[in-house]
C-alpha positions, 0 to 999 in steps of 0.5 A: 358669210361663215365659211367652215374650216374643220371640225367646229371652226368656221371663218369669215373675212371682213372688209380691208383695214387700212394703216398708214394707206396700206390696205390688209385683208381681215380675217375672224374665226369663230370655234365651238366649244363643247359645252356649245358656247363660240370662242370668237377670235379676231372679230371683224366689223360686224353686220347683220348678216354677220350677227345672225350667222353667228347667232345660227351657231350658238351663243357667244361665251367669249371674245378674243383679240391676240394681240394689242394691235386689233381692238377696233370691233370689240365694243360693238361686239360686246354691245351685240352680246353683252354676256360675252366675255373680253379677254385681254391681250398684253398691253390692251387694257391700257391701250384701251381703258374705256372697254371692260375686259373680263379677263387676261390672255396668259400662256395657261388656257381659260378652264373653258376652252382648255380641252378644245384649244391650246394657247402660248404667248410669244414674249420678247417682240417690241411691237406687240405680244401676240397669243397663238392658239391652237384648236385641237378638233381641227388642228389649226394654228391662229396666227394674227399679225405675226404671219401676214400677206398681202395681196398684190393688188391691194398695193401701188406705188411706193407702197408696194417696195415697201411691203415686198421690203417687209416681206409682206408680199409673196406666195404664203404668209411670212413673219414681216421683216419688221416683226422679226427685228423687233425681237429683243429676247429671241430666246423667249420667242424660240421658247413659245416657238417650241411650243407651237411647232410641237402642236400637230398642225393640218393647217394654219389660220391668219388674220391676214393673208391666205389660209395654209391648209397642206403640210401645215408643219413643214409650213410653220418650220419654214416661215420661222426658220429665221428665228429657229437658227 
């Protein structure tokens, strides 16, 4: 059910979720801070195996979505592990007002994952305002729905151009096409870009779509070569 991925970073993938017929394969990670409480980001659908892995790895401190578009899960998580805290990406809290957040995502990192993981938000997109963070003891870049790829055979029909289209499809996670006309302030996502290729990834994590685990670096310069100029 957990798989580790480095040092303190363990995920698991979850059932596909389907938008608009398009079916898109789910991804949750979960890290362990030093004080031995877990900072689980993009929860998936949760089972009880799910629940008693994660258990196995110490107690749940806090809940993270990245970005507005995921938020499905976070109730049965919170009923699960009600000292856990919600944390808020841009525009959830209105999206969402019957859930409780215990706090908001800025570009600063919470006090209690500050030493383990880095966070920016990338600014200026229409469509969402997504945190990318970065877990320093593994050196992994979490990406939700900024990077994706879908797997071939999870698309037929006309469903298939349009996802080719969109750049959802191919031989590593790309920005979706949709994503990238979405930028209105391209200097404020050049800024948290900076940011993030200043990290020094080994590997990169998405929510959809194959894990990068070589050249992490040389990966991230590429997938956004578009926005870099």
């Amino acid at each position: 059910m957990l798989q580790e991925f480095g040092r303190a970073i363990w995920i698991a993938d979850g059932g596909e979720a389907v938008v608009a017929g398009f079916r898109y394969p789910t991804r949750m990670a979960v890290m362990r801070l030093a004080d031995g409480g877990l900072f689980v980001w993009s929860p998936i659908q949760l089972t009880g195996a799910l629940k008693a892995a994660v258990d196995a790895l110490g107690p749940i401190r806090h809940v993270i979505e990245p970005n507005s578009l995921h938020h499905l899960y976070l109730p049965e998580w919170k009923r699960a592990w009600p000292q856990a805290k919600l944390h808020a990406p841009p525009g959830l809290r209105a999206k969402r007002n019957d859930i409780e957040f215990d706090a908001d995502l800025g570009d600063v990192p919470n006090p209690d994952w500050a030493e383990q993981i880095d966070q920016v938000l990338v600014h200026g997109n229409r469509i969402t305002t997504e945190a990318v963070f970065f877990h320093r003891p593994s050196g992994t870049v979490l990406f939700c729905d900024l990077l994706q790829q879908i797997p071939p055979h999870l698309l037929s029909g006309w469903r298939a151009l349009v996802a080719k289209l969109d750049l959802m499809v191919g031989p590593e996670p790309q920005v979706p096409r949709k994503f990238r006309i979405a930028f209105s302030d391209k200097r404020a996502a050049r800024k948290a870009l900076g940011k993030i290729l200043d990290w020094p990834a080994q590997r990169v994590l998405v929510a959809h779509g194959t894990p990068v685990e070589n050249h992490a670096e040389e990966y991230l310069r590429r997938a956004f070569r578009w926005l870099i100029g």
